[in-house]
SERO-65085 format. One record per residue (C-alpha): chain; residue in one letter; x, y, z. Coordinates in nm, 3 decimals, always signed. Example, Ala and Ser with C-alpha at 12.3 -4.5 7.8 and 13.67 -1.06 7.14 Angstrom:
! SERO-65085
<rokol ropa="A" mimi="A" xx="+1.230" yy="-0.450" zz="+0.780"/>
<rokol ropa="A" mimi="S" xx="+1.367" yy="-0.106" zz="+0.714"/>
! end
This chain:
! SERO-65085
<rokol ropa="A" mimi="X" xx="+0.098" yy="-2.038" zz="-1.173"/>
<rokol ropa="A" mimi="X" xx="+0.065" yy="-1.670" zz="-1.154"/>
<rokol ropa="A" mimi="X" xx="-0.010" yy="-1.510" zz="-0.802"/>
<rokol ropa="A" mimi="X" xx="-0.258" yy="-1.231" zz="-0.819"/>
<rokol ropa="A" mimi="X" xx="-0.204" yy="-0.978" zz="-0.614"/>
<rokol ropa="A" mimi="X" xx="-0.505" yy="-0.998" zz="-0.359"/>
<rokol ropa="A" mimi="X" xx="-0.379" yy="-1.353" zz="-0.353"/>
<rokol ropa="A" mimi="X" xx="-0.048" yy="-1.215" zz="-0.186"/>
<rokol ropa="A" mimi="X" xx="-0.243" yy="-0.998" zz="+0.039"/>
<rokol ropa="A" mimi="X" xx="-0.435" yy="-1.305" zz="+0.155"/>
<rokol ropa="A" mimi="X" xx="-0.151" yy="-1.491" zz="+0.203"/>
<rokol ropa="A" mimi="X" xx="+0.044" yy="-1.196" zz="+0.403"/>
<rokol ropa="A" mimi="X" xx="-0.215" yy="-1.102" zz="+0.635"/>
<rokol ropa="A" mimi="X" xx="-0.228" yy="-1.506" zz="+0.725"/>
<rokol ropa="A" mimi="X" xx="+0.108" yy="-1.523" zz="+0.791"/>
<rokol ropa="A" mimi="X" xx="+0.145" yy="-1.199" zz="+1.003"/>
<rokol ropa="A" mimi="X" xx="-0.244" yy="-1.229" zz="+1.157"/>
<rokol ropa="A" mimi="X" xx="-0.274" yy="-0.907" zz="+1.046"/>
<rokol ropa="A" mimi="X" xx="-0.352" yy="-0.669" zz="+0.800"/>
<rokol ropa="A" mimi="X" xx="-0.171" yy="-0.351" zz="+0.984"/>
<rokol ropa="A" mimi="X" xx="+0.065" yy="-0.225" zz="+0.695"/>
<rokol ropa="A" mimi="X" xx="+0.321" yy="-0.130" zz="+1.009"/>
<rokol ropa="A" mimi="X" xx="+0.285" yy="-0.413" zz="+1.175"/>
<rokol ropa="A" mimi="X" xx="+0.353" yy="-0.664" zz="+0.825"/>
<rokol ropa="A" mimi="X" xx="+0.641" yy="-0.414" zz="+0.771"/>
<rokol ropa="A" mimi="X" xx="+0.802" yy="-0.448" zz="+1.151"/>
<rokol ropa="A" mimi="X" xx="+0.725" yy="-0.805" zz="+1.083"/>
<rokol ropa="A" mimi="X" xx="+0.905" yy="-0.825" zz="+0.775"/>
<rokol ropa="A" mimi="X" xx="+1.196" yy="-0.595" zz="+0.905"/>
<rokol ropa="A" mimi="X" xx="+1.164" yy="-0.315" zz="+0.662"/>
<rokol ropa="A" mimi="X" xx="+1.211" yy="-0.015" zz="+0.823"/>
<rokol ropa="A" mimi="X" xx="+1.024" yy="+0.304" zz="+0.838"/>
<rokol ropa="A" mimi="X" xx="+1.150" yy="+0.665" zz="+0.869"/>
<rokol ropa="A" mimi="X" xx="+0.931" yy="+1.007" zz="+0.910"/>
<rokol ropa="A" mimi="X" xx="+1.117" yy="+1.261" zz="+0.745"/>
<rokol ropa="A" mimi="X" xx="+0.967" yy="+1.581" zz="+0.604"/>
<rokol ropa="A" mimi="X" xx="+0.932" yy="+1.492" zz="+0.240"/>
<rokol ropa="A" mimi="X" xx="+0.772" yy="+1.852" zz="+0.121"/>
<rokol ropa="A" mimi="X" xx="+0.481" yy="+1.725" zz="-0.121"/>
<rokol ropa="A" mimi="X" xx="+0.618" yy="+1.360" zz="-0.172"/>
<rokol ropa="A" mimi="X" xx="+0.375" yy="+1.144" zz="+0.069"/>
<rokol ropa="A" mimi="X" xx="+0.617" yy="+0.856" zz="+0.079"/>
<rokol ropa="A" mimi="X" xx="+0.857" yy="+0.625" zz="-0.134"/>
<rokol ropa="A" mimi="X" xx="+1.041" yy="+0.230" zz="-0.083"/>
<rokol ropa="A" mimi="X" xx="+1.344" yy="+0.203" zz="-0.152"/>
<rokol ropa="A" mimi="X" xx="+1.630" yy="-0.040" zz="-0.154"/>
<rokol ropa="A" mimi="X" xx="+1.992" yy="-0.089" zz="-0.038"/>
<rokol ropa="A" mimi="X" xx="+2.218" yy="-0.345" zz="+0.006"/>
<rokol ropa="A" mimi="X" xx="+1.913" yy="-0.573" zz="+0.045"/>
<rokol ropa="A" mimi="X" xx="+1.765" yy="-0.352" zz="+0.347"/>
<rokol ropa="A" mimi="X" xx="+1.436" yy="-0.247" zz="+0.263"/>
<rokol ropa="A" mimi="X" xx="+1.281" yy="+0.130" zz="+0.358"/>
<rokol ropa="A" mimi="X" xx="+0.980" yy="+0.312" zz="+0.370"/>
<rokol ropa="A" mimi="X" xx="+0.989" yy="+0.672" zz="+0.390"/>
<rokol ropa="A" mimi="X" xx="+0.678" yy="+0.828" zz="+0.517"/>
<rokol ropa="A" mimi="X" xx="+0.635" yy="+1.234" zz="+0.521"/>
<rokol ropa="A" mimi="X" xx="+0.626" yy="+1.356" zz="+0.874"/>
<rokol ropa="A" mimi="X" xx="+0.383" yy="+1.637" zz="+0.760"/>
<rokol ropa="A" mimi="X" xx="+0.102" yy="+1.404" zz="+0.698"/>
<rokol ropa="A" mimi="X" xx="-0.130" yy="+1.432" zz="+1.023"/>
<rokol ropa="A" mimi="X" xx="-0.422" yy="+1.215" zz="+0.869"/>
<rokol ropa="A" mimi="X" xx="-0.340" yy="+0.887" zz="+1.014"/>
<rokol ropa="A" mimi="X" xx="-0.573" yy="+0.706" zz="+0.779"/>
<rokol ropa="A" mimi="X" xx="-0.382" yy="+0.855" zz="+0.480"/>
<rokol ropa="A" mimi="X" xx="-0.022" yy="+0.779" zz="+0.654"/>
<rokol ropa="A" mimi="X" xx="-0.191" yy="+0.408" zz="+0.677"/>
<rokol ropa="A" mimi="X" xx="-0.251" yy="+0.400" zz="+0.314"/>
<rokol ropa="A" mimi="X" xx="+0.067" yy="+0.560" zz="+0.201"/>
<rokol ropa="A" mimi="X" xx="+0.247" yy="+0.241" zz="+0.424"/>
<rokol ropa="A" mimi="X" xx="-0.015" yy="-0.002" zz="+0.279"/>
<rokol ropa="A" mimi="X" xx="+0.121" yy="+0.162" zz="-0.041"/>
<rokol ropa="A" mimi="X" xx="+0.471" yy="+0.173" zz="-0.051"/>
<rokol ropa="A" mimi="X" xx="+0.455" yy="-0.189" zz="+0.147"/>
<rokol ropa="A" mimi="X" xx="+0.284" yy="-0.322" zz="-0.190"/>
<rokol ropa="A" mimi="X" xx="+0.621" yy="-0.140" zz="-0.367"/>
<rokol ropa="A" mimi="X" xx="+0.820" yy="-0.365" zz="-0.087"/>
<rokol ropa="A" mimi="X" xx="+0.631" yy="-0.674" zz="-0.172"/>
<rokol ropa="A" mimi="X" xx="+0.558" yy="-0.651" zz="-0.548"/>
<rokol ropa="A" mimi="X" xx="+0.849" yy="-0.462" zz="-0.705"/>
<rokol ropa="A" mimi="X" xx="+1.149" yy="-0.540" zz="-0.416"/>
<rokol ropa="A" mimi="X" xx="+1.422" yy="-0.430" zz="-0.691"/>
<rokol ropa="A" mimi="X" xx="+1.246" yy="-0.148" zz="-0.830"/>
<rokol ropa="A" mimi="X" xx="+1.374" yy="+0.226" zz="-0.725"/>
<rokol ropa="A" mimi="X" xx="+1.091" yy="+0.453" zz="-0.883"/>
<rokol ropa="A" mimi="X" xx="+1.199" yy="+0.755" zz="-0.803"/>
<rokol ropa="A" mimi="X" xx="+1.520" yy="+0.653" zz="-1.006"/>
<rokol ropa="A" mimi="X" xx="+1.319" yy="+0.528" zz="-1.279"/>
<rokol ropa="A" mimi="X" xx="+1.094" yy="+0.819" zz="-1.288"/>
<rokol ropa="A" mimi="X" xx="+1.437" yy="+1.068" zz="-1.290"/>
<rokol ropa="A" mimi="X" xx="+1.695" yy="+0.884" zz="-1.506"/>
<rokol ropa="A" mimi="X" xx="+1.469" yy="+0.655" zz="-1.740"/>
<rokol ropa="A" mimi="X" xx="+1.211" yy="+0.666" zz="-1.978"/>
<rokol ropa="A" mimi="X" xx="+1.031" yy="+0.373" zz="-1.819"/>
<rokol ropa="A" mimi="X" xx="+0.656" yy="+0.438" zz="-1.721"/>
<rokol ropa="A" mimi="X" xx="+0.627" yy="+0.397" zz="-1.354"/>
<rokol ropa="A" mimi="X" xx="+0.169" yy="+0.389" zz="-1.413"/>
<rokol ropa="A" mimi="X" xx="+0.164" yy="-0.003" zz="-1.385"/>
<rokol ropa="A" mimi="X" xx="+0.383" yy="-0.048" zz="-1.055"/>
<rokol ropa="A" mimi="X" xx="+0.237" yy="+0.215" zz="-0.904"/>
<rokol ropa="A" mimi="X" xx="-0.125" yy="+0.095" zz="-1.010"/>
<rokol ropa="A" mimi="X" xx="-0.033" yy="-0.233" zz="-0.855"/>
<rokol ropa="A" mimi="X" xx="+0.069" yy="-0.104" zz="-0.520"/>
<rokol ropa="A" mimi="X" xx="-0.210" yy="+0.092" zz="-0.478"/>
<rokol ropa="A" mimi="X" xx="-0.419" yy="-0.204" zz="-0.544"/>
<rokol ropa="A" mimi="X" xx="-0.217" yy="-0.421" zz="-0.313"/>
<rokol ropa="A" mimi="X" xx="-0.291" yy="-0.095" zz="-0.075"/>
<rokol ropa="A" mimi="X" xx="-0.646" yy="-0.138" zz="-0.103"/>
<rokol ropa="A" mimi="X" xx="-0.702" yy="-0.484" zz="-0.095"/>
<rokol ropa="A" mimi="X" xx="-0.476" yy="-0.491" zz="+0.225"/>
<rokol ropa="A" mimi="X" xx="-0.711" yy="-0.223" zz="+0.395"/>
<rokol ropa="A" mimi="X" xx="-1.028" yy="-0.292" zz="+0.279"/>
<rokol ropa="A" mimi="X" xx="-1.169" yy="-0.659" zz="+0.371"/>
<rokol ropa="A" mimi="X" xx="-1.333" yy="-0.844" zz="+0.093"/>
<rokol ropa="A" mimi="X" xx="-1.612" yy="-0.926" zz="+0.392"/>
<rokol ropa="A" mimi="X" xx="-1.664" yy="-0.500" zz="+0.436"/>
<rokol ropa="A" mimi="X" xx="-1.788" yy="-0.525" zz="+0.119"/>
<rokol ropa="A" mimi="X" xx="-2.002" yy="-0.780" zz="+0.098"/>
<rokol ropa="A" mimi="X" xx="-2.150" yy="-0.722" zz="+0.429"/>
<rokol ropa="A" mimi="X" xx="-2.156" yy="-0.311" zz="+0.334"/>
<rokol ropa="A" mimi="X" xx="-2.071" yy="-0.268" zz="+0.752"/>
<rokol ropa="A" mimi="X" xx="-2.337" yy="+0.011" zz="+0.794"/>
<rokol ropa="A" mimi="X" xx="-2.185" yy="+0.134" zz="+0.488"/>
<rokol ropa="A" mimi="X" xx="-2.412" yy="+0.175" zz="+0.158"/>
<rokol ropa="A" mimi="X" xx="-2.223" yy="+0.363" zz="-0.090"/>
<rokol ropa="A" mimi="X" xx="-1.855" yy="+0.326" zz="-0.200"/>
<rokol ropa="A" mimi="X" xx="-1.710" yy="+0.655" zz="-0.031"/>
<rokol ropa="A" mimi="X" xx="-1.819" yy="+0.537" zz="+0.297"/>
<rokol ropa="A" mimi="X" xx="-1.664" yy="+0.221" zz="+0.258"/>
<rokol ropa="A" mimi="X" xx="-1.331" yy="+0.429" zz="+0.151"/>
<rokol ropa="A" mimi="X" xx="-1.383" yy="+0.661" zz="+0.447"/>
<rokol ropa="A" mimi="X" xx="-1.447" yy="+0.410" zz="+0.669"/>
<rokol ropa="A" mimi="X" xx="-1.083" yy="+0.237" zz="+0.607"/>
<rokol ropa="A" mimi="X" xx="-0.902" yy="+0.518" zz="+0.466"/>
<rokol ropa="A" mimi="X" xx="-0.871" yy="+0.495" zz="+0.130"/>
<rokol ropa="A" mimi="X" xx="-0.847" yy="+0.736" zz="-0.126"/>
<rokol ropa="A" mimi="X" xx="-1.258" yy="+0.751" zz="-0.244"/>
<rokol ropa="A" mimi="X" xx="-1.046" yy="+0.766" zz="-0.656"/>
<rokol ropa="A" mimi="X" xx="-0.896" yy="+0.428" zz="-0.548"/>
<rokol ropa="A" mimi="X" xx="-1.217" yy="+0.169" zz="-0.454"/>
<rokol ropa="A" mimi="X" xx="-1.243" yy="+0.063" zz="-0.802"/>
<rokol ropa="A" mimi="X" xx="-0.948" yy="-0.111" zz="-0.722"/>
<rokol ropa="A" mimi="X" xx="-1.116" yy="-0.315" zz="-0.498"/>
<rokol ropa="A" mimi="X" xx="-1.181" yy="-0.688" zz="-0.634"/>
<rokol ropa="A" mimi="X" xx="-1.417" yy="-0.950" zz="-0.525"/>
<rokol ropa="A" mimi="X" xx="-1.431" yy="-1.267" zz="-0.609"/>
! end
């Protein structure tokens, strides 16, 4: 049976009682650095089977920090082996389908499917991204069923 991905959002934010993407992370023991990254807003990597998030310590805008975790913890979570920034430097391999999925797992980790169906004060689709930080180009992400 194939897992979808809001699937293993559901199932995370069960386990963890949560749907913080620091707190699943802490949780899950994969650590997270700030390090000035100049225009890079974060990347996972692996090593040795210790899992990292780097966040840029630029970013201010906590609600974009939030996504960029939510992010990068989808890279953690749906591609654990997978170094992109190696693939997108030594390899012809498109990188548009993991990254796709992790910002979906991103968005259905911030944005609750009941936010959506109850519209929580908000009516149009970049108030709901507003109101939970995503990226307003991202909410078509967004599934409900």
């Amino acid at each position: 049976m194939l897992v979808t991905i809001k699937e293993k959002v559901k199932m995370l934010v069960a386990k963890y009682g949560t749907s913080s993407p620091f707190e699943i992370a802490e949780a899950r023991k994969i650590l997270i650095f700030k390090h000035p990254l100049g225009n890079i807003l974060g990347y996972y990597t692996r090593h040795r089977r210790v899992q990292m998030i780097y966040l840029n310590s630029h970013v201010e805008d906590r609600h974009l920090q939030r996504f960029v975790c939510a992010h990068e913890l989808g890279h953690a979570t749906l591609h654990p082996e997978v170094n992109t920034p190696f693939l997108r430097r030594n390899t012809l391999f498109s990188v548009d389908k993991i990254e796709r999925e992790a910002n979906t797992f991103a968005v259905e980790l911030l944005i609750p499917d009941d936010a959506v169906y109850r519209n929580e004060g908000c009516s149009t689709s970049r108030e709901i991204s507003t109101a939970y930080g995503v990226p307003p180009e991202l909410i078509q992400l967004k599934r409900i069923h």
